[in-house]
C-alpha positions as a Markdown table, in Angstrom:
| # | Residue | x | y | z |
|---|---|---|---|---|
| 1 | Unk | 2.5 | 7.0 | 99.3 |
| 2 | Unk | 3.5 | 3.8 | 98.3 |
| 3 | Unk | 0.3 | 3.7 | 95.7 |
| 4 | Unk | 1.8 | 6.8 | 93.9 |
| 5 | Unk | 5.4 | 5.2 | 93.4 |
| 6 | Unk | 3.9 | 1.9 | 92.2 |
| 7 | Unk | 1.9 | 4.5 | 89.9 |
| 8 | Unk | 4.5 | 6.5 | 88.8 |
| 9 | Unk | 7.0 | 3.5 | 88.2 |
| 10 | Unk | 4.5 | 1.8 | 86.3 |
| 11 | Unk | 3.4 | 5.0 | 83.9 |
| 12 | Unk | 7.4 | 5.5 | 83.5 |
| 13 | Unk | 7.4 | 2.1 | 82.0 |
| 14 | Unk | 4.5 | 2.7 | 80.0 |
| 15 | Unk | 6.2 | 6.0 | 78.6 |
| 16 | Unk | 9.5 | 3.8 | 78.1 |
| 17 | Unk | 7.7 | 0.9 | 75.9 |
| 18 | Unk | 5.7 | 3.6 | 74.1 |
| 19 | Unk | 8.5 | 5.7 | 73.3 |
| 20 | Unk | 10.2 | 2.6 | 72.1 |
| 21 | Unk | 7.5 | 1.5 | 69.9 |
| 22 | Unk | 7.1 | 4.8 | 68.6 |
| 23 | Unk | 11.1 | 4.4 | 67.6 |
| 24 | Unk | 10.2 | 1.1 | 65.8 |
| 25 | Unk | 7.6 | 2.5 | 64.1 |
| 26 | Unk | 9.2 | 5.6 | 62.7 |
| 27 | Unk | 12.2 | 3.4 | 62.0 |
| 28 | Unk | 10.1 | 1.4 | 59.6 |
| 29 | Unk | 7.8 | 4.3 | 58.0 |
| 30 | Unk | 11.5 | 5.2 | 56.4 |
| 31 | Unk | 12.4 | 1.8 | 55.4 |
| 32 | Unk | 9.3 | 1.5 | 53.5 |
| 33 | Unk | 9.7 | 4.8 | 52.1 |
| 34 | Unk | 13.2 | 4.0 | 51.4 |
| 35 | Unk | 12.1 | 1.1 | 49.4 |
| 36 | Unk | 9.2 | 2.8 | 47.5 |
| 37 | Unk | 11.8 | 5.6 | 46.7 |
| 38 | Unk | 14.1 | 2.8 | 45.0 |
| 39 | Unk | 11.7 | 0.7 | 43.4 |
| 40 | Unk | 9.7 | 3.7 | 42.3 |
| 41 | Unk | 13.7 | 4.8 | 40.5 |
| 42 | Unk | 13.9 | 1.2 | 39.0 |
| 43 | Unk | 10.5 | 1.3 | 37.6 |
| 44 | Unk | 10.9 | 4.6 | 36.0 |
| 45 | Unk | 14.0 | 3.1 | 34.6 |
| 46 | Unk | 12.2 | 0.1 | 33.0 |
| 47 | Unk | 9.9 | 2.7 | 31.5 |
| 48 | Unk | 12.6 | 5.0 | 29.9 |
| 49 | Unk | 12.1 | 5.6 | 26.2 |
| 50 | Unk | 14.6 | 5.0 | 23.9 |
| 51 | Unk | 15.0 | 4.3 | 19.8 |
| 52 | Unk | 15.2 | 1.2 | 18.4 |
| 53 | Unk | 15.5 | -0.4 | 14.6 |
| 54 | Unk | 13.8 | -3.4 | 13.3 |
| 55 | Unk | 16.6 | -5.6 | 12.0 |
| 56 | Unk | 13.6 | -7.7 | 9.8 |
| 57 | Unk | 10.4 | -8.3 | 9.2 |
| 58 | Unk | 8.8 | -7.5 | 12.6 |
| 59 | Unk | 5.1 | -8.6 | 13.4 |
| 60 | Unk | 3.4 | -5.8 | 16.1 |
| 61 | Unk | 1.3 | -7.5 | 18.6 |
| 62 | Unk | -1.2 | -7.0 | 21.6 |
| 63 | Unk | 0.4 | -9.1 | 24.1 |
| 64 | Unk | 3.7 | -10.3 | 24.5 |
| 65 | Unk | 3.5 | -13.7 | 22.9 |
| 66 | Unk | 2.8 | -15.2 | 19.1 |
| 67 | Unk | -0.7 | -16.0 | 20.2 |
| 68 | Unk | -1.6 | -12.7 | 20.8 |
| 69 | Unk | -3.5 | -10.4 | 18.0 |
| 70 | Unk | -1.5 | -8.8 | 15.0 |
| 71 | Unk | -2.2 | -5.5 | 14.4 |
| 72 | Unk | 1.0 | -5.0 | 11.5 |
| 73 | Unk | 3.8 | -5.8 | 10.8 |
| 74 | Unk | 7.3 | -3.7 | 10.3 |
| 75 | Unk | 9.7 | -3.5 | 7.5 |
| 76 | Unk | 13.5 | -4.1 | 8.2 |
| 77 | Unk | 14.6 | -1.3 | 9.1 |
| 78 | Unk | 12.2 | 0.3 | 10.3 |
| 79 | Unk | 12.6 | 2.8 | 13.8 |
| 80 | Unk | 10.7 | 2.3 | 16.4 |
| 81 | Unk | 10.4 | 4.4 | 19.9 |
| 82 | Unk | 10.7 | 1.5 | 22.8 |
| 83 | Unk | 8.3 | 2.6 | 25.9 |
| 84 | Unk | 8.5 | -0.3 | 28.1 |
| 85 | Unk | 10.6 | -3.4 | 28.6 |
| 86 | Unk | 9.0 | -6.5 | 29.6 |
| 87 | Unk | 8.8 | -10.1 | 29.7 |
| 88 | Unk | 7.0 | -12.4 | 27.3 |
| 89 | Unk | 7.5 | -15.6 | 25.4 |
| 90 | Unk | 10.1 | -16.9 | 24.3 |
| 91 | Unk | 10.3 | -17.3 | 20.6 |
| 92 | Unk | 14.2 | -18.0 | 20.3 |
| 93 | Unk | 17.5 | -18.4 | 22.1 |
| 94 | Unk | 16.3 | -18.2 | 25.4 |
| 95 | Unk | 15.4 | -14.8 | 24.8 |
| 96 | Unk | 12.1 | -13.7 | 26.3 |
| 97 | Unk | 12.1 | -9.8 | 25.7 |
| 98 | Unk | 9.5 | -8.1 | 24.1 |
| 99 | Unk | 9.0 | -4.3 | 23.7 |
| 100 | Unk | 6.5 | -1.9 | 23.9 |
| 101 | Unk | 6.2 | 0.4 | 21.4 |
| 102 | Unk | 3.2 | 2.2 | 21.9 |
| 103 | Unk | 2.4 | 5.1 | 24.4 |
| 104 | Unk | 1.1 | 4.1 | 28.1 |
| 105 | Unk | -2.2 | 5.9 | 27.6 |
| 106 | Unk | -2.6 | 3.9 | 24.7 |
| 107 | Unk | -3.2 | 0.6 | 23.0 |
| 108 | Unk | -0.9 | -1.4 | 23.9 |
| 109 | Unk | 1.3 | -3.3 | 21.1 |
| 110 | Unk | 4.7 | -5.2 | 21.4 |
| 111 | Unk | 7.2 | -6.0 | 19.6 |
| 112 | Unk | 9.8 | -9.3 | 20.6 |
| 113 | Unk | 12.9 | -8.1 | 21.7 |
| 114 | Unk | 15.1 | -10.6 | 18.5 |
| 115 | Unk | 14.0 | -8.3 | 16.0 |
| 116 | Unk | 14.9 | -5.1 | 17.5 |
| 117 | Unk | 18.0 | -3.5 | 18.4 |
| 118 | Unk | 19.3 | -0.3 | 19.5 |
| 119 | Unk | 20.7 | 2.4 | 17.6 |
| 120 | Unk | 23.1 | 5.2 | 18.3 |
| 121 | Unk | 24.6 | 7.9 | 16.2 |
| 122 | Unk | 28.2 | 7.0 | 14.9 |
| 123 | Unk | 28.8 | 11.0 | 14.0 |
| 124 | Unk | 28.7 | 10.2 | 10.1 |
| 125 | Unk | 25.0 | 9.8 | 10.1 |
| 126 | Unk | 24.8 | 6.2 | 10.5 |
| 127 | Unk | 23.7 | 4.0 | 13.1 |
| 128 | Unk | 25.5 | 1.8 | 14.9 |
| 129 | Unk | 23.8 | -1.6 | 16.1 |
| 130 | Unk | 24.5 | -2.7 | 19.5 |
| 131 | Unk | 26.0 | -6.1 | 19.7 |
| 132 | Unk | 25.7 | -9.0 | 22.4 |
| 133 | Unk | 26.2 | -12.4 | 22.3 |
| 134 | Unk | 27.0 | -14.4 | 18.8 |
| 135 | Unk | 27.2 | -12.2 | 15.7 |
| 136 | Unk | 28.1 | -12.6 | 12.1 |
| 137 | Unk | 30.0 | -9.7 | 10.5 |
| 138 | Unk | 30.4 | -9.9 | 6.7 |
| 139 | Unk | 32.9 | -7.5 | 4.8 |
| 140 | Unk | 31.4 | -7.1 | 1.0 |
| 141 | Unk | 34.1 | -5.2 | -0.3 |
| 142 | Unk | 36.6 | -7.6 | 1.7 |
| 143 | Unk | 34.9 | -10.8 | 0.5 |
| 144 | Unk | 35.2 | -12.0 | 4.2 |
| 145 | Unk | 33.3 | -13.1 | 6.7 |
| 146 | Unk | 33.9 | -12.9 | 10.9 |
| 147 | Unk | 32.6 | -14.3 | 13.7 |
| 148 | Unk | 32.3 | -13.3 | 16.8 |
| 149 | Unk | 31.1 | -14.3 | 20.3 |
| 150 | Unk | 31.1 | -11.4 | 22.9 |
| 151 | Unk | 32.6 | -9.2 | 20.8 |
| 152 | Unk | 35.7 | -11.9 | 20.5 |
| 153 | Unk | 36.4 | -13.1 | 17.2 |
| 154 | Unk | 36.1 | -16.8 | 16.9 |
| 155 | Unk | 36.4 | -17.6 | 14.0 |
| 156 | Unk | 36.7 | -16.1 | 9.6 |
| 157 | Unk | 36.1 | -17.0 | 6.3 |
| 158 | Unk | 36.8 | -15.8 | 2.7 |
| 159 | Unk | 33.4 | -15.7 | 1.3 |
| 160 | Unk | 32.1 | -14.8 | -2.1 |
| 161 | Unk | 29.2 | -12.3 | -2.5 |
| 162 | Unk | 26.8 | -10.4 | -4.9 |
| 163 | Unk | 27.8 | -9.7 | -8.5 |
| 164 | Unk | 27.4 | -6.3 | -9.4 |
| 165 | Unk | 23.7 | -6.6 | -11.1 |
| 166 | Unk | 22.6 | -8.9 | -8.4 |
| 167 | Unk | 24.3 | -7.3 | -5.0 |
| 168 | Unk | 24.3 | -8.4 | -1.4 |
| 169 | Unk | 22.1 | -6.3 | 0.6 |
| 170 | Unk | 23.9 | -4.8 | 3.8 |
| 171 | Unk | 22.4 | -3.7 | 6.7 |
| 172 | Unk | 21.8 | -5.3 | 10.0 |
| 173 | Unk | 20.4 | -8.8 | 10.0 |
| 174 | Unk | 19.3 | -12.1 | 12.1 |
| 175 | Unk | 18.9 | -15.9 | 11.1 |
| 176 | Unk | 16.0 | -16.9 | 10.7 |
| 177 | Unk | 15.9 | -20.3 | 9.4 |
| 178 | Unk | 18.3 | -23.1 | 9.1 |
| 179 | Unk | 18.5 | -25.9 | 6.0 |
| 180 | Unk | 20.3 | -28.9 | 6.0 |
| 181 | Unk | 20.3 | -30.1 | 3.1 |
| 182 | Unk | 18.2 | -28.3 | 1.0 |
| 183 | Unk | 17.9 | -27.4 | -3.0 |
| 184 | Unk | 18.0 | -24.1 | -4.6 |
| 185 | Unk | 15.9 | -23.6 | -7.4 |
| 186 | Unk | 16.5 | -20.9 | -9.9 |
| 187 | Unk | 13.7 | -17.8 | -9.4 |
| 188 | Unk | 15.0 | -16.9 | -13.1 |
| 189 | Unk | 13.1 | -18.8 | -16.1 |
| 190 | Unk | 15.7 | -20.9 | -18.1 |
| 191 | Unk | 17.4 | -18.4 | -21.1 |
| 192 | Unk | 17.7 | -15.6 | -18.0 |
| 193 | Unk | 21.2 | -14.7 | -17.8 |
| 194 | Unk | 20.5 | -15.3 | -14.1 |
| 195 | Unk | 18.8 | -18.6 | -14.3 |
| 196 | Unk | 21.0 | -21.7 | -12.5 |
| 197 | Unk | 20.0 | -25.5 | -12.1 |
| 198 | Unk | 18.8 | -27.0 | -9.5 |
| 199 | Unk | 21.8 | -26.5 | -6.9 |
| 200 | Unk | 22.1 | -28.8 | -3.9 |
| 201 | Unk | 23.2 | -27.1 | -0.7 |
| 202 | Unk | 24.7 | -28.7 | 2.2 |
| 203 | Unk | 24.2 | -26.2 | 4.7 |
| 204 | Unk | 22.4 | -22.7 | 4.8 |
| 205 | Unk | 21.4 | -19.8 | 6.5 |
| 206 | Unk | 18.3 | -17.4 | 5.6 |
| 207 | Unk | 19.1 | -13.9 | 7.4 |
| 208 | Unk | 16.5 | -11.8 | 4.8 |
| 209 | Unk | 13.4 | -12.8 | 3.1 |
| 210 | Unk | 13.3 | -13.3 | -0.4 |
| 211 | Unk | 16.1 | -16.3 | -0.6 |
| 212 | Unk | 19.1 | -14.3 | 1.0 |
| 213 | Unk | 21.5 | -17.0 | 2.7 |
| 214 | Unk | 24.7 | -18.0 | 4.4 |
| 215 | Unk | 25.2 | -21.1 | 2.6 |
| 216 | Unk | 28.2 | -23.7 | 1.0 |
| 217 | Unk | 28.8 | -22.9 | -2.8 |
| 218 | Unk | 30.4 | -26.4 | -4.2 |
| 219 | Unk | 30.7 | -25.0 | -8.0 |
| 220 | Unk | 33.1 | -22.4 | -6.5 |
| 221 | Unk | 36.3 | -23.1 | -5.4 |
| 222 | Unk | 38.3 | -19.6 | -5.1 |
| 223 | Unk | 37.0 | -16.7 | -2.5 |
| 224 | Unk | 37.8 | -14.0 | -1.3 |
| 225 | Unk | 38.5 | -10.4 | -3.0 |
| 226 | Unk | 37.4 | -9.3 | -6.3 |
| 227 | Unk | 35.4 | -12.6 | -6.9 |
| 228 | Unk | 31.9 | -10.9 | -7.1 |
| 229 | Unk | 33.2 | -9.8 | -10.4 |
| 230 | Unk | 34.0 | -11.9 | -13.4 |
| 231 | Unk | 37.0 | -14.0 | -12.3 |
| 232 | Unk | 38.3 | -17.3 | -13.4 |
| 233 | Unk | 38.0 | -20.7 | -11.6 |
| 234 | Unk | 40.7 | -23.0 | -12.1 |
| 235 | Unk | 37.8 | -25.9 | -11.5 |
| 236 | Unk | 35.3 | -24.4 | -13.1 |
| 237 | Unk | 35.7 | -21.5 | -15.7 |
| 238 | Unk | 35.1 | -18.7 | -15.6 |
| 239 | Unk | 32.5 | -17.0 | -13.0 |
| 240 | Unk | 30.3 | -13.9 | -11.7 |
| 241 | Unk | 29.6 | -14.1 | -8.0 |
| 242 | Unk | 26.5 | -15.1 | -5.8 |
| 243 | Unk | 23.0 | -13.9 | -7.2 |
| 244 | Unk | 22.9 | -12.2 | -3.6 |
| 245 | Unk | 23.7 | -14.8 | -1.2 |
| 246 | Unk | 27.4 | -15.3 | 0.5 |
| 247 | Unk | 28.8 | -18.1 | -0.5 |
| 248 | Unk | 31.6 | -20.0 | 1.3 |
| 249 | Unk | 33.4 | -23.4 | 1.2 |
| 250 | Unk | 31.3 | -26.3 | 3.1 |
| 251 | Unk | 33.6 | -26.2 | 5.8 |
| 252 | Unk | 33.0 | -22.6 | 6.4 |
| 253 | Unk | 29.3 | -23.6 | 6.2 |
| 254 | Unk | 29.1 | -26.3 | 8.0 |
| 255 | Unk | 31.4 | -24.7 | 11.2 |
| 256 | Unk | 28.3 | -21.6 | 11.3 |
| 257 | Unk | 25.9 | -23.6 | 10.7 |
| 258 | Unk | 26.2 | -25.9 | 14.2 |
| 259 | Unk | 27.5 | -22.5 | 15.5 |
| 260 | Unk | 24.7 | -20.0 | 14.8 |
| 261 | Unk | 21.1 | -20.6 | 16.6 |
| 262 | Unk | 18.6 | -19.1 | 15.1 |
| 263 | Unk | 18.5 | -15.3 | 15.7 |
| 264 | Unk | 22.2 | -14.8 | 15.4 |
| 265 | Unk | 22.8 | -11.4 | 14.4 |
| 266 | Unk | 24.4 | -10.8 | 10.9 |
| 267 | Unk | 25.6 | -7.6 | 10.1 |
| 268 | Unk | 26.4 | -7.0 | 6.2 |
| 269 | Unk | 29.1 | -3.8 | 5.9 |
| 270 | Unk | 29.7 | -2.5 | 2.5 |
């Protein structure tokens, strides 16, 4: 008799520690399915396709550094679907996102994440560039330029733009390299009604291939509207404006030019 109690307690506990690992066990099968459910979620967020724009000349690559093979490269401008987000080298301002933009179940080639941004529909027909960080607004018809960090304005300028033959381009921009000083030299042959001297610049700022820049204009000394026609200089006669560029005092120059890294977004409105 005794035997049989000592039996039956002992199986009892047996049950009991079985029935308790059994509890731990199913209590972990759903923590680990909880987890796979909400990393499987974040994933498929990662992967979520969206539309993007080249905002220059973008080079498409295998891998997601400069090393890696280029297979073409993308005009400004140009729209691109976005497949994957992921992590790569970092080419400027800290930033190290590149973009897929080709299919999973094929090839893969990347993008970096400076020269692409997204795009929505304003409900006019054009797009609308996100904005983060430092950007650099310019107002053609305004002859006036903005800055802003965050979406906070920081900081403005009266500027001087295109002449009529020779406009600024707008669109949406980034800084790509940074002079200081530097020379311009005329692209015009001498007799051109466009050719110039040899101009020294203080400070400037290429945002678009082809000599477009951000830069100090010394042989101008009034800004703002209507000088991107023919207006008269009290220092120096009578003028057109920029051959493209925007042009600003050195002050205004100088202050962007120690405030904008390179990649800065510059957005050019009509």
């Amino acid at each position: 008799m005794e035997l049989y109690w000592y039996i039956g307690g002992y199986m009892q506990k047996r049950l009991k520690k079985i029935s308790v690992i059994g509890s731990l066990a199913l209590l972990l099968a759903l923590i680990l399915a909880f987890s796979s459910f909400t990393t499987s979620s974040a994933s498929a967020a990662s992967l979520a396709t969206w539309s993007g724009q080249t905002t220059g000349w973008a080079n498409v690559r295998t891998g997601t550094n400069t090393s890696a093979q280029l297979v073409t490269t993308y005009a400004p401008g140009a729209r691109v679907t976005v497949y994957a987000t992921v992590s790569g080298q970092i080419v400027w301002s800290g930033v190290s996102t590149w973009y897929r933009v080709s299919s999973l179940s094929s090839s893969p080639r990347f993008i970096y994440g400076g020269v692409v941004t997204t795009i929505s529909n304003s409900g006019n027909g054009d797009t609308v560039p996100s904005v983060q960080g430092k950007e650099i607004v310019v107002s053609v018809s305004r002859s006036w330029l903005y800055a802003y960090q965050n979406g906070n304005q920081v900081f403005n300028a009266a500027v001087i733009t295109g002449r009529s033959a020779l406009p600024t381009p707008t669109g949406t921009f980034h800084i790509f390299a940074k002079l200081s000083p530097t020379t311009f030299y005329s692209p015009w042959p001498y007799g051109s009604p466009y050719w110039y001297p040899p101009a020294h610049i203080n400070h400037a700022l290429e945002f678009l291939g082809g000599g477009y820049f951000l830069h100090d204009t010394w042989w101008h000394t009034v800004y703002g509207p209507g000088t991107n026609n023919w207006h008269h200089d009290p220092v120096y006669g009578w003028q057109w404006g920029t051959h493209g560029c925007v042009g600003m005092p050195d002050s205004a120059a100088s202050w962007l030019y120690n405030w904008a890294p390179i990649g800065t977004t510059v957005q050019i409105n009509p």
